[in-house]
C-alpha positions in Angstrom: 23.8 2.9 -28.8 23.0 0.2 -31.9 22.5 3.2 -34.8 19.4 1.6 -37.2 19.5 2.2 -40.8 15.8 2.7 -42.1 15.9 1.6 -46.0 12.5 2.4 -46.8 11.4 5.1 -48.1 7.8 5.3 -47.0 5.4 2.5 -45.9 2.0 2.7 -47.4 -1.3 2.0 -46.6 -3.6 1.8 -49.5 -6.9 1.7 -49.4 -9.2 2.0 -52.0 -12.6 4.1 -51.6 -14.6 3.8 -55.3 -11.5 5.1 -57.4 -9.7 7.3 -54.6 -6.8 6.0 -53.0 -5.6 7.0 -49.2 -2.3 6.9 -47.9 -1.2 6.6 -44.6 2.0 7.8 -44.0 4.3 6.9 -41.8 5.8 10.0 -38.9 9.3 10.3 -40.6 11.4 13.2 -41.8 14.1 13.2 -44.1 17.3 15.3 -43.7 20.9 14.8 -44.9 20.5 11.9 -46.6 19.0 10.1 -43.9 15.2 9.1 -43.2 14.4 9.3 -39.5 11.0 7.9 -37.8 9.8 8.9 -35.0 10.3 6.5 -32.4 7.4 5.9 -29.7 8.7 3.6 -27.2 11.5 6.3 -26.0 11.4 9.7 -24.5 14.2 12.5 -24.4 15.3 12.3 -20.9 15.6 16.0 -20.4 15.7 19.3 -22.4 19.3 19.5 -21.5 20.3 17.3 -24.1 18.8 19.0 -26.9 21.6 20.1 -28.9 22.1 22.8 -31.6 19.3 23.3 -34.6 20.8 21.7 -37.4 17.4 22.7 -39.9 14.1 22.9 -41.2 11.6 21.2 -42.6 10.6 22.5 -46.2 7.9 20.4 -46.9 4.6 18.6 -45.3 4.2 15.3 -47.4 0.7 14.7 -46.0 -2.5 15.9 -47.4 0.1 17.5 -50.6 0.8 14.6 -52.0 -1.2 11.8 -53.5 0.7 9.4 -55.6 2.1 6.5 -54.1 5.1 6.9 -56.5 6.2 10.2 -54.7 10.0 9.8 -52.2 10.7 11.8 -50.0 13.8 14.5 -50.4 15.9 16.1 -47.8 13.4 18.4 -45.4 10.5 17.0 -46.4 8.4 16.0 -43.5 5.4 13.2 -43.3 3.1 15.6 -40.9 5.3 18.6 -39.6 4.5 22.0 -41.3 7.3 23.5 -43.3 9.5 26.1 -40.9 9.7 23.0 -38.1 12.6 23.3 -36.3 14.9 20.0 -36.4 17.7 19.5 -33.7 20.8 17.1 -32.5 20.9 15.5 -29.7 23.7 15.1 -27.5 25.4 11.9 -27.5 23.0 10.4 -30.5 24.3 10.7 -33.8 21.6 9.2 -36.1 18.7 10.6 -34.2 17.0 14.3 -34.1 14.0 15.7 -32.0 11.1 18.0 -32.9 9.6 20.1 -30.6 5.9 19.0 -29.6 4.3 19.5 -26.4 1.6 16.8 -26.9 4.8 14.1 -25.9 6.9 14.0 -21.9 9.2 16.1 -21.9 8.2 18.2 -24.9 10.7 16.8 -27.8 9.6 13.5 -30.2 12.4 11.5 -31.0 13.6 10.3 -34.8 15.7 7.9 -35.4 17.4 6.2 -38.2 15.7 2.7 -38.1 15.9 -1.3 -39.4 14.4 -1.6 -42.7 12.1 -3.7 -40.0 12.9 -2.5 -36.7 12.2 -4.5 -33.3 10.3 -2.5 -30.9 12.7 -2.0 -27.5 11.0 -4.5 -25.8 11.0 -4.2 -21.7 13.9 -7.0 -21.7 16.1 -4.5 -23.6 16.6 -2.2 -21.1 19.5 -1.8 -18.8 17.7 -2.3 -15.4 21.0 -2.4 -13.5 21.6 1.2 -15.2 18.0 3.2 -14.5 18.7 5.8 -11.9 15.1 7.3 -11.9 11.7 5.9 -13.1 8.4 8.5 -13.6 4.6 7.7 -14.0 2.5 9.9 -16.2 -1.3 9.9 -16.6 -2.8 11.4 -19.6 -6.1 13.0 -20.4 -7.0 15.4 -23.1 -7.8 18.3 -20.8 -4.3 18.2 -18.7 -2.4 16.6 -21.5 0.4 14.5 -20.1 0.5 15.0 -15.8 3.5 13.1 -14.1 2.0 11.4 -11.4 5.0 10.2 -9.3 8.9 10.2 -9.3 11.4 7.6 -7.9 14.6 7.6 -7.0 15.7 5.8 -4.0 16.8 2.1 -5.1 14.2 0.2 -2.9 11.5 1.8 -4.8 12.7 1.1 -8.1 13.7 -2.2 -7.5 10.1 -3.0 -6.3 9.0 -1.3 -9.3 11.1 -3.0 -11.9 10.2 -6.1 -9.9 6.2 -5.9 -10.9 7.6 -5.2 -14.7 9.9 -8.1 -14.9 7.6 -10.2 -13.4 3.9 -9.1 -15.6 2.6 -13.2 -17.2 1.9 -12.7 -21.1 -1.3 -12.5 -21.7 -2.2 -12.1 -25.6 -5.5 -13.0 -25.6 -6.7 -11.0 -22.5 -9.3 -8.4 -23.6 -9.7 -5.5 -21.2 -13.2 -4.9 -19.8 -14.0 -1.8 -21.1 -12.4 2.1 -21.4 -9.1 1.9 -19.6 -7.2 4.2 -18.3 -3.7 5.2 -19.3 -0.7 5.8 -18.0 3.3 5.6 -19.0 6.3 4.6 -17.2 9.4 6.0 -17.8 12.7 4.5 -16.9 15.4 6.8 -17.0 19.2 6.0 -17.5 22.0 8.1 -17.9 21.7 8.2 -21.7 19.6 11.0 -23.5 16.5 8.8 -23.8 14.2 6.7 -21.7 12.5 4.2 -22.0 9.3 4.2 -22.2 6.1 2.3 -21.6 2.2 2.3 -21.3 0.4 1.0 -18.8 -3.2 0.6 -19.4 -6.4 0.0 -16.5 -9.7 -1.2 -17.3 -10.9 -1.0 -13.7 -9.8 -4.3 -12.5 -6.9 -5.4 -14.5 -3.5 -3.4 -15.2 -2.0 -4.8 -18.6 0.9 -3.3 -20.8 3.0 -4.5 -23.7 6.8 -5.2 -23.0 7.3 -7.8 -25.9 3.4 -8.8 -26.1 0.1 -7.8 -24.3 1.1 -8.9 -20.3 -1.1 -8.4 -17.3 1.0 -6.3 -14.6 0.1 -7.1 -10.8 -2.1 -4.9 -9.1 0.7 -3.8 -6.5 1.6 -1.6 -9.6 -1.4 1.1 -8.4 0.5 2.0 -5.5 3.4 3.4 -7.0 1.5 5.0 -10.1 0.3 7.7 -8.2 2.0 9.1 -4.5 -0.9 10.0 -1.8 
């Protein structure tokens, strides 16, 4: 897998409120020399390939610091609390995972990045490789709820059909709340790939590259009966 070197040591927000300055950080951590960010359009593909712990973090950047001058020095962490547990991952050598339950499959993903990284856009991935694809729905009382599971090769391929074949759509604005849901395509590799779809009702829309609207054939493989 392409390693990404991430060159920057934080990206700042600043926004001025009377003489008080806010930053936003961005999710990274920085061990060994390295600064990892937390990566959102990938999931570990099982807790199998969590490897050894190789650390901890030491520090919590956010809400401690507040000058824009300040770089970050091995175990500091943008929003983990100090004692978080950092860990390899099998067959990825410039990524780790922290434990949190909030994401599928319970790790969140760093990597070393681009000084600008592309997103992995949906024509990145290795269709001819995915040997299972999962839907999730997500809600704040159940959290994240897989939904449905595919293996055999007629249901993928119908599946990665809809996705290959979604019409860019930048301007579309949903109609409302939407619902949302992820699909995950899995590979052999220690992540997948990972997307959201989103529903207003009528329309099913999700970002490979850009906005796209998705065909509504997509519902009946979201959920089993």
């Amino acid at each position: 897998m392409k390693k990404w070197i991430f060159l920057c040591t934080m990206c700042l927000l600043l926004t001025a409120c009377g003489s008080q300055v806010i930053i936003e950080w961005v999710d990274l951590i920085k061990w060994d020399g390295k600064q990892y960010e937390a990566v959102y359009e990938v999931a570990l593909a099982d807790r199998s390939f969590i490897d050894k712990e190789i650390g901890e973090v030491n520090f919590k950047v956010a809400d401690q610091i507040k000058r824009t001058s300040y770089r970050f020095k091995d175990g500091d962490a943008a929003f983990h609390e100090k004692g978080t547990k950092l860990y390899a991952i099998k067959g990825l050598d410039d990524a780790i995972a922290v434990e949190d339950q909030s994401v599928i499959n319970g790790y969140r993903i760093y990597m070393v990045r681009d000084e600008a990284p592309p997103r992995r856009h949906f024509d990145q991935v290795p269709l001819a490789q995915v040997k299972k694809i999962e839907f999730y729905t997500f809600s704040l009382e159940e959290g994240n709820r897989k939904t449905a599971s595919y293996t055999d090769p007629s249901d993928m391929e119908d599946i990665q059909s809809i996705l290959a074949n979604s019409k860019l759509a930048p301007s579309f604005e949903p109609n409302g709340d939407t619902s949302r849901y992820d699909v995950l395509l899995y590979t052999d590799e220690a992540i997948a790939f990972q997307y959201g779809i989103q529903f207003d009702g009528t329309t099913y829309f999700w970002f490979p590259s850009d906005k796209a609207i998705l065909s509504n054939d997509i519902q009946q493989f979201i959920a089993k009966d």
